[in-house]
N, C-alpha and C positions, 0 to 999 in steps of 0.2 A: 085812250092813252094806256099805254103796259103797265100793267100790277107788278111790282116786284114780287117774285114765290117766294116763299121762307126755305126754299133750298133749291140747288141747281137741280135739275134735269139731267138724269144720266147721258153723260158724254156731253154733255155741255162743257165746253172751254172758260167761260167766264159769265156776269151777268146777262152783257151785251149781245153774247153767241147765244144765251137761251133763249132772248124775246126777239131778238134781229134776224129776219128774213132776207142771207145778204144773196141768195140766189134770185130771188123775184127781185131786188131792188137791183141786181146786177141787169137780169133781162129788161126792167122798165128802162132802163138809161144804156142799151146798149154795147154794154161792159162783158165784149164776148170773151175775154181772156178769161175772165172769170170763168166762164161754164167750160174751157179747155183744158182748163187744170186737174189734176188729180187730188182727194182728199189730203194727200201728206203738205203740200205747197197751200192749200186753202186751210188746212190747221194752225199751221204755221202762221199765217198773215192774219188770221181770227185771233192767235195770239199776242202777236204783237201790235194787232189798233189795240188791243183791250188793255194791254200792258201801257201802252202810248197813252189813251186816255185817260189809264188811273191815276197818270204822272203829272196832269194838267192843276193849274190854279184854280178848282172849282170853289166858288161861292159857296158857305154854310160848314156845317162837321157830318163825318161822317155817322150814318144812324148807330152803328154798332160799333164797340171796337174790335171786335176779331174780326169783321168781314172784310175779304179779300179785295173787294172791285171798292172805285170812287162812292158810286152810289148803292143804295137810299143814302139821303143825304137828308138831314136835319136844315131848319133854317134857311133855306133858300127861295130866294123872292127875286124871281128872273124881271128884267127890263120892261115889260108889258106890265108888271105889276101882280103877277100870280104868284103863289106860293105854293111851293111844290113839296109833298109828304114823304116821309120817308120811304111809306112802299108805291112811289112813281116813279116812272122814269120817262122824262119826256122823250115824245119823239123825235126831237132834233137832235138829242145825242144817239139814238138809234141812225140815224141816219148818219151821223158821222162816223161811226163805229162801222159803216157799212162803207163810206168812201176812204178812211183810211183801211179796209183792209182791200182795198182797189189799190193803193200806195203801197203796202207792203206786200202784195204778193207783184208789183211792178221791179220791187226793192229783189226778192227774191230770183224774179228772173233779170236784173243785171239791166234794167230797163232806167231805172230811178235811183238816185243818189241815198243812202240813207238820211233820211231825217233823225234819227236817233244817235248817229255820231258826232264824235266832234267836229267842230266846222273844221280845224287842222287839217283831219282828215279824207275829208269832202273835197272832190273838184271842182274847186272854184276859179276863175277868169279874173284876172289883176285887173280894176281899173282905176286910174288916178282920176283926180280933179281938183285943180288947183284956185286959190279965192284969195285972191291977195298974195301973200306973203305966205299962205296955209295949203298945206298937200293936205290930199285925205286919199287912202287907197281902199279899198274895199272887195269884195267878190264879186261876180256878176249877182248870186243869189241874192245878194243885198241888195243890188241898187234900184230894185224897183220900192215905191211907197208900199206897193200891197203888200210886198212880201216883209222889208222892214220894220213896216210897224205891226205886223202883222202876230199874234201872238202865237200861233202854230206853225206860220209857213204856208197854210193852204188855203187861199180868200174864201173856198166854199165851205172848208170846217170853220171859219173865223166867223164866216154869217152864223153859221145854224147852232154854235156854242156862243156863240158873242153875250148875251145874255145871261147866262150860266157861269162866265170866266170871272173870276175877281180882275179887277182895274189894276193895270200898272203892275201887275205884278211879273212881268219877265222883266223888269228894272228894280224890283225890290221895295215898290214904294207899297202903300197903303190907303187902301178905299176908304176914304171919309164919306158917311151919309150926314146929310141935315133932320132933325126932326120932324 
């Protein structure tokens, strides 16, 4: 599992960009756009997963308070039951950081709607559906469950943080554990 260093690596973008190999995780899956790009377009989408990730509901506090990224994280006891130190960083979040920045260099080339806007702004498809005496309209992005209840948008970011995310929290509620 990645150590977290006590400081970035020159020209390091963010935590995520220093321990994440998103070129090799591009070739194991395929992901030729990736290696088509030029460094200005792949800085760019390395910024903004890492930016996108810091914004998530993660489980625990963060280790320090001046530091920049979500993690080292204090306190966090992912769904399998481990507990993860402030200098780890698992690798399922490395792995997310590497398919959202598949999403955002998609986003940069005009391929992918941004996830980071408001939905206002997003192009969405009207659909109605009516239940009794009740309309409900919605966007096409919504009407699937995966996407819905989905706490990112992306069912393969939603596996591999699921664990990591606090409950309930893109509705505001709050994780109660039992003793």
């Amino acid at each position: 599992m990645p150590a977290i260093p006590e400081s970035l690596p020159e020209g390091a973008l963010s935590l995520y960009d220093a321990l994440a190999d998103v070129d090799k995780h591009a070739a194991s899956r395929g992901v030729s756009a990736w290696g088509e790009e030029g460094g200005e377009e792949k800085g760019a989408a390395k910024t903004r997963a890492g930016d996108w990730l810091n914004g998530l509901p993660w489980r625990g506090s963060r280790a320090e308070k001046e530091q920049k990224d979500a993690w080292g994280r204090v306190g966090v006891k992912d769904d399998d039951g481990f507990t993860w130190e402030a200098d780890e960083l698992p690798p399922a979040v490395l792995t997310a950081f590497c398919e959202m920045c598949f999403v955002f260099l998609a986003v940069g080339m005009g391929k992918l709607p941004d996830p980071t806007a408001p939905v206002s702004e997003r192009e969405l498809s009207v659909t109605s559906e009516t239940i009794d005496v009740l309309e409900f309209q919605y966007g096409e992005a919504f009407s699937s469950p995966l996407v819905r209840d989905s706490i990112t948008g992306f069912p393969i970011v939603d596996a591999l943080l699921a664990g990591f995310l606090r409950r309930n929290s893109r509705y505001g509620g709050v994780e109660v554990h039992r003793g």
